[in-house]
C-alpha positions in Angstrom: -61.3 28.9 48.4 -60.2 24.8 48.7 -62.8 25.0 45.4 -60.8 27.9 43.3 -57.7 26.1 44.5 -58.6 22.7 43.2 -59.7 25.2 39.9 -56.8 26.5 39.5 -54.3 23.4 39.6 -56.8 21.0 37.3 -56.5 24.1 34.5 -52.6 23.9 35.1 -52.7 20.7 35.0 -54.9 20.3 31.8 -52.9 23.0 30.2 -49.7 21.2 31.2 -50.8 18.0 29.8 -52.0 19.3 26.1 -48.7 20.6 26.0 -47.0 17.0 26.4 -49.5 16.2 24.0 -48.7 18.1 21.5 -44.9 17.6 21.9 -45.3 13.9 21.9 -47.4 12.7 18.8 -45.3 9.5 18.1 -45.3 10.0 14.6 -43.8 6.8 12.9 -40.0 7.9 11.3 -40.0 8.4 8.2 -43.4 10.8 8.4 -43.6 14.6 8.1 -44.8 14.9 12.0 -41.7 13.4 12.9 -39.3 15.5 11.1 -41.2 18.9 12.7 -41.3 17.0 16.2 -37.7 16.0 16.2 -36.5 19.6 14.4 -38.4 22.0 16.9 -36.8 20.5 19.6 -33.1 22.3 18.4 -33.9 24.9 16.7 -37.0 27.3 16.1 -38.7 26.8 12.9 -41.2 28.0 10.4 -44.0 25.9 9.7 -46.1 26.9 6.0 -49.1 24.9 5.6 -51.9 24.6 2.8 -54.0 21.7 4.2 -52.3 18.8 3.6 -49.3 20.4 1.6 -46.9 21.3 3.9 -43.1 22.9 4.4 -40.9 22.6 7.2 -38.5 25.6 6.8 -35.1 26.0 9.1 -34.1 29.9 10.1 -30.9 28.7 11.3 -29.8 26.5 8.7 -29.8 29.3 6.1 -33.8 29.6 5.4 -33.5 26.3 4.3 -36.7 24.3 3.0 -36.0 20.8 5.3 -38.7 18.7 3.6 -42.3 18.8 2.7 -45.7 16.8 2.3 -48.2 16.1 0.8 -50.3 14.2 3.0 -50.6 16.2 6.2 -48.3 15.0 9.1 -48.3 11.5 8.5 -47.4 11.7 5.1 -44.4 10.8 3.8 -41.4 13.4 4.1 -39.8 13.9 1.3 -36.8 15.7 1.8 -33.7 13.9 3.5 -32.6 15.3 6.8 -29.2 14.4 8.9 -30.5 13.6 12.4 -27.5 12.7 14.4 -26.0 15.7 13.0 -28.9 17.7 13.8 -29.0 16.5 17.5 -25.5 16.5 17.7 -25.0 20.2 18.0 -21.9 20.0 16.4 -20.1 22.1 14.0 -18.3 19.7 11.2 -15.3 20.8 9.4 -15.7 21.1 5.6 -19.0 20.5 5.7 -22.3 20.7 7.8 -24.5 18.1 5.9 -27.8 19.3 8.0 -29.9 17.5 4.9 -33.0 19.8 3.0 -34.6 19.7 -0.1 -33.8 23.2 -0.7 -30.9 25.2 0.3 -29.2 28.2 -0.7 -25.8 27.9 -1.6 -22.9 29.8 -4.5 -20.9 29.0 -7.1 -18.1 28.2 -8.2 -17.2 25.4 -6.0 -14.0 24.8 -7.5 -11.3 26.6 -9.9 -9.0 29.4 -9.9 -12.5 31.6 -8.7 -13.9 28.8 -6.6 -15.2 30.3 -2.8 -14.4 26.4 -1.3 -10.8 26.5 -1.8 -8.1 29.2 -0.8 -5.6 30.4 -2.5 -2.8 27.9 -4.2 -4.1 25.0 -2.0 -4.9 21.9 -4.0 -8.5 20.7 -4.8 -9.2 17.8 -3.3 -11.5 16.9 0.1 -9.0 17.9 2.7 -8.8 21.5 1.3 -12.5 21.8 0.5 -14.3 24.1 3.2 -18.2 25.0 2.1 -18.3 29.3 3.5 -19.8 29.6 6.8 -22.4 31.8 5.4 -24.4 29.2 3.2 -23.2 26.2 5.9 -23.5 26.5 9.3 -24.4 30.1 9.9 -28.2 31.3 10.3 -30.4 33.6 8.0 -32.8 36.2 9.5 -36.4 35.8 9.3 -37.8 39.4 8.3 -41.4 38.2 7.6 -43.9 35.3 7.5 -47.7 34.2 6.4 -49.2 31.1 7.0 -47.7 30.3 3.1 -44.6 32.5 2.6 -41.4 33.4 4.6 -38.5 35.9 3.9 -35.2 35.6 5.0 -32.0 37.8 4.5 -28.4 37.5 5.2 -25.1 40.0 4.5 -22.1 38.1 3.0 -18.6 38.8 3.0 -16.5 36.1 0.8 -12.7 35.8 -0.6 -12.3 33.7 -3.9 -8.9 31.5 -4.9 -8.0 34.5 -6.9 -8.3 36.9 -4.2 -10.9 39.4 -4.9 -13.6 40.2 -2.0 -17.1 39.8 -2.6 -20.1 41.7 -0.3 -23.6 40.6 -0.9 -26.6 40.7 0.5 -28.7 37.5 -0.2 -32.7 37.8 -0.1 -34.4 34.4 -0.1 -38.5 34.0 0.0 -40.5 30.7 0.3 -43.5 30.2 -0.9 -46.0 27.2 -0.5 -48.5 27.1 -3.5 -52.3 26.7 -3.3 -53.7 23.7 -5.3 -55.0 27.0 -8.0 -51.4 28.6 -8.0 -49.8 24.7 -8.9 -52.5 24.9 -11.8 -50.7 28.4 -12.6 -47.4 27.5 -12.5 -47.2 23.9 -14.2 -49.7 24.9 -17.0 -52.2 21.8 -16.2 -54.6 20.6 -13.4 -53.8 18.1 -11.0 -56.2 15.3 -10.6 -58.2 15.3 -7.5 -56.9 11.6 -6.8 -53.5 12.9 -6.9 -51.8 14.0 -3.6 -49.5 17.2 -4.4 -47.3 19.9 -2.7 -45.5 22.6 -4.5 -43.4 25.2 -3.0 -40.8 27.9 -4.5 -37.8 29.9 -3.4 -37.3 33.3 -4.7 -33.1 33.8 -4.1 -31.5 37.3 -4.8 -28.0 38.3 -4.4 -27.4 42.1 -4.5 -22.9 43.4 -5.1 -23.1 45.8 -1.6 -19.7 46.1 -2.3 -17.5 49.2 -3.5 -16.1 47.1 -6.6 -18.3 46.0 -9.8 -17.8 41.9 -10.5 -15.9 41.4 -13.8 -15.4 38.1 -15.4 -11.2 38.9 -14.8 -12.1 38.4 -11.1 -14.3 36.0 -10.9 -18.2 36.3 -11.0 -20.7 34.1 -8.8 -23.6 32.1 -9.1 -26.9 31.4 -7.1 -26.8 27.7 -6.6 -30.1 25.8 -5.1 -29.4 22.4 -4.4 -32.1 19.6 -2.2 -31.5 16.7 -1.0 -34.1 13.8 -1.1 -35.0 10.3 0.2 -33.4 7.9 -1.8 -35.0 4.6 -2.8 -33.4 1.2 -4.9 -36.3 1.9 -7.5 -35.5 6.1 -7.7 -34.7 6.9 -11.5 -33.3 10.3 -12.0 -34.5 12.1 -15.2 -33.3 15.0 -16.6 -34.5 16.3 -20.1 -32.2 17.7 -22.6 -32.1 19.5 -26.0 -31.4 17.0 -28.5 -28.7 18.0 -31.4 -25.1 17.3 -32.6 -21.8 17.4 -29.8 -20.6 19.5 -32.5 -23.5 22.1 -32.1 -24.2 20.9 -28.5 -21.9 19.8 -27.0 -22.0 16.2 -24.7 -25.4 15.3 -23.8 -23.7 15.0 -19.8 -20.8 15.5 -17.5 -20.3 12.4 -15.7 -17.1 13.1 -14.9 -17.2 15.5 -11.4 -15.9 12.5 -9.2 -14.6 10.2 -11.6 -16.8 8.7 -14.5 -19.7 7.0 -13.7 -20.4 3.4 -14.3 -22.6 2.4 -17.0 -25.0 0.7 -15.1 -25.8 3.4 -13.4 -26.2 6.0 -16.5 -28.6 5.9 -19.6 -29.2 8.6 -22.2 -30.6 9.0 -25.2 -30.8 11.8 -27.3 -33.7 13.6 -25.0 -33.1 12.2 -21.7 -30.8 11.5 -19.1 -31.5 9.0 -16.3 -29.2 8.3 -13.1 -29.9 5.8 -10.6 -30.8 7.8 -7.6 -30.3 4.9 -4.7 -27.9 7.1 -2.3 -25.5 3.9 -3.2 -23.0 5.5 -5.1 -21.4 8.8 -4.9 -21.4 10.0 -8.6 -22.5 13.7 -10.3 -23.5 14.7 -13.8 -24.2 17.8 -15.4 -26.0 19.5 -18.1 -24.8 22.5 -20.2 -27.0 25.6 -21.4 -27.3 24.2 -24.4 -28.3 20.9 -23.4 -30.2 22.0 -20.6 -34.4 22.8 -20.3 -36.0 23.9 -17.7 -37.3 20.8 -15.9 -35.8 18.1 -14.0 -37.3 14.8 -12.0 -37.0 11.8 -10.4 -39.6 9.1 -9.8 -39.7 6.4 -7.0 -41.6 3.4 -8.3 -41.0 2.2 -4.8 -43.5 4.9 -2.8 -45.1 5.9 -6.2 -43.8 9.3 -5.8 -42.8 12.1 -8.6 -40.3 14.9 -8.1 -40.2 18.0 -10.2 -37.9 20.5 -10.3 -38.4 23.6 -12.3 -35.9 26.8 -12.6 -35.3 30.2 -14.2 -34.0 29.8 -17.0 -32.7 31.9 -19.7 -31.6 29.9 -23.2 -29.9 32.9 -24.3 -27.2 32.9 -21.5 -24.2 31.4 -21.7 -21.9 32.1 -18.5 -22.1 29.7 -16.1 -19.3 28.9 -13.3 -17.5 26.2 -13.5 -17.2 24.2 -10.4 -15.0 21.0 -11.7 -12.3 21.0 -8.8 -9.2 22.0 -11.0 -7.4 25.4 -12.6 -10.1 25.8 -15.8 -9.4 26.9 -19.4 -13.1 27.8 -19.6 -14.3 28.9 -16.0 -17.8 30.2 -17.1 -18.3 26.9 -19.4 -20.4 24.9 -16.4 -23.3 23.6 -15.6 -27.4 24.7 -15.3 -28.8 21.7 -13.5 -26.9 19.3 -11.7 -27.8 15.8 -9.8 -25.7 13.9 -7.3 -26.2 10.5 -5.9 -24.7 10.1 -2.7 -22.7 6.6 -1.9 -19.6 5.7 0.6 -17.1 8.0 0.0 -14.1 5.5 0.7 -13.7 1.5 1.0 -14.4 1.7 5.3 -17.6 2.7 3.7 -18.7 6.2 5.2 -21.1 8.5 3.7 -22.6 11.4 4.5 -26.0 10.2 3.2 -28.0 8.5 2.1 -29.6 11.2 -0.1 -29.8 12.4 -3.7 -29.5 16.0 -4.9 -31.5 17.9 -7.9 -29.9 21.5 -8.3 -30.0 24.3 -10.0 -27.7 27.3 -10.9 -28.5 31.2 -12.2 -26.2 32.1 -14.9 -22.7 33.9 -13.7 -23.2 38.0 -14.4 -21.1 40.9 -14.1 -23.0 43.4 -11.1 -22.2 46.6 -10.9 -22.5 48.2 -7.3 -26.0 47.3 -5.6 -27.4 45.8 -8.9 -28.8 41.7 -8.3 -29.5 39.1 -9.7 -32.5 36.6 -9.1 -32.7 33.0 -8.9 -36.4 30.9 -8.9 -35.9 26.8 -8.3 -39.3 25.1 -7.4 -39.9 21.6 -6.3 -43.2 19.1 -6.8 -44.2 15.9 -5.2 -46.9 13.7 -6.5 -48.2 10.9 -5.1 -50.5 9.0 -6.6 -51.8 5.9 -8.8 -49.7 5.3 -12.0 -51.7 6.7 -14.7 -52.0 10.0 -13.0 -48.4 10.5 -12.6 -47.6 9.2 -15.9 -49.5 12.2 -17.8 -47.8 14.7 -15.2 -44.3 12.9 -16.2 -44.9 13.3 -19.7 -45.9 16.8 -19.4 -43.1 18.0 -17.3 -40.5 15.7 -18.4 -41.4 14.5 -21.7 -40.9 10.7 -20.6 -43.8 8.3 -19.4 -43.7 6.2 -15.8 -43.4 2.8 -17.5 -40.3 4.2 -19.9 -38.3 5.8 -16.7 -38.9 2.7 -15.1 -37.5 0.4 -17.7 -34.0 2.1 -17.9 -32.7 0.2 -15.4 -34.7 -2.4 -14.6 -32.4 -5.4 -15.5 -29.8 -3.8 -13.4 
């Protein structure tokens, strides 16, 4: 009996202990471990793994993608997350800044159909309020595999003009194999290349009783992420070369006041953006201008970002978000990036991060009709001339020529 007793407890005991184990792996900060160690103890979460690629997915922060690897648990984390807000448990005003390198948010952020500002109050920060539904306010998790997730949620939202909007927003993740990154970039990666790719599928369905008409104001799907930043992370962003007269500008640098020129470059097939979290500045590409890739590389951790989207040359409509009352409200924006810096002389920020985002095109819905929105995001880590082939596959630009833009800066 003493025997089965003594048993008993050692097994508790043993159990007990793996459990502390587990919980307490002392991953170094900065490391994909850490981020899923320090998330799962607020929140449940949704783990996808693909041997050493790996997603770290947040129910109750919208279905939103928190960061990824590609390296297994001690390898770097790529996406940017907000711990003290995290472990804070608070709810901020205007915005909750939780962090992720893909979340779900909608358009138009500001103008006279903008869902951020009410009715007749001025655009500017104090005013500014992100909807609970893509902010603070959780999605539900309707299915999971090892590599995918599904999430839905049921909107109800008012716009500066007034009319009411009901949608129901589906959102899937999926983490690809190293075959299905083959299938979707069009090339192989080299074995000496560490890689993760991941997708999310976003629908919005009108549930409501009236059809969405440009006269009211239409909507957009709007996938934004948030990275690390680094001092030697060049943002690049291809573009359609041509005539302003036929094109239009190459890039909107003017969201929150025109960017410096130190910080900017373009030519007539690129744009690149210093991506140091440093200063706060956002730019812009058109329909015209835009392509369906975007990057960043960080010379410092020898790390490549891609960004790919759905995109459809042939329309036109995009919202508008520049935070005034618009002659051209569907004249915005396809991809976006933003650098994050203080956002006053005491200094604050909500950062450091940068952002790569994409937007679907604005369309009319009639009653239960959708539309569907497909950003992904690649990491590569690896030697130089690996990355360099990737860059000038996806991007059209080599590692040595991203690197030079601002290298005298």
């Amino acid at each position: 009996m003493i025997s089965r007793i003594i048993l008993f407890f050692t097994v508790i005991m043993s159990v007990a202990c793996a459990d502390v184990q587990q919980k307490d792996h002392n991953f170094a900060k900065g490391t994909f471990g850490h981020d899923v160690d320090f998330l799962s103890e607020f929140q449940e979460i949704v783990l996808l793994e693909n041997e050493n690629a790996k997603v770290l997915i947040s129910p109750a922060y919208q279905g939103r993608i928190m960061t990824s690897t590609a390296k297994g648990m001690e390898g770097m984390s790529f996406g940017w997350m907000n711990y003290e807000l995290i472990s804070s448990g608070k709810i901020e005003k205007h915005i909750n800044a939780f962090g992720g390198e893909d979340r779900f948010w909608m358009g138009p952020e500001g103008g006279q159909y903008s869902i951020f500002f009410k009715k007749d109050d001025p655009f500017d920060l104090d005013h500014w309020q992100t909807p609970t539904a893509i902010d603070s306010e959780p999605f539900k998790l309707i299915s999971k595999t090892p590599t995918e997730a599904a999430f839905e949620k049921e909107i109800e939202l008012m716009n500066y003009s007034g009319f009411p909007f009901k949608i129901k927003v589906d959102r899937k993740i999926i983490l690809y194999s190293p075959q299905q990154l083959t299938e979707e970039l069009g090339f192989s990666i080299p074995e000496s290349i560490n890689a993760v790719g991941f997708a999310s599928l976003n629908s919005i369905t009108n549930t409501g009783d009236q059809d969405w008409k440009k006269e009211n104001g239409l909507l957009s799907i709007w996938i934004l992420g948030m990275l690390q930043p680094s001092p030697e992370n060049t943002i690049v962003i291809p573009v359609n070369s041509g005539e302003v007269a036929n094109l239009g500008e190459i890039v909107n640098d003017t969201y929150f006041g025109k960017i410096p020129d130190d910080r900017i470059a373009t030519n007539e097939s690129h744009i690149f953006f210093k991506g140091d979290g440093k200063s706060r500045g956002k730019i812009g590409v058109s329909p015209l201008r835009a392509t369906s890739f975007a990057g960043s590389y960080d010379a410092a951790n020898n790390l490549l970002t891609i960004i790919s989207y759905s995109f459809d040359p042939n329309a036109n409509d995009y919202v508008n978000s520049m935070w005034e009352i618009q002659d051209e409200p569907y004249a915005g924006d396809v991809v976006n990036s933003y650098n994050d810096g203080p956002l006053d002389a005491s200094g604050n920020q909500m950062g450091p991060f940068y952002e790569l985002e994409s937007s679907s095109p604005a369309l009319e819905l009639k009653k239960n009709e959708s539309v569907k929105h497909v950003h992904q995001t690649f990491h590569f880590v690896g030697e130089e001339k690996e990355l360099d082939r990737i860059a000038n596959a996806t991007l059209g630009v080599g590692i040595q020529e991203i690197q030079g833009v601002f290298s005298g800066n």
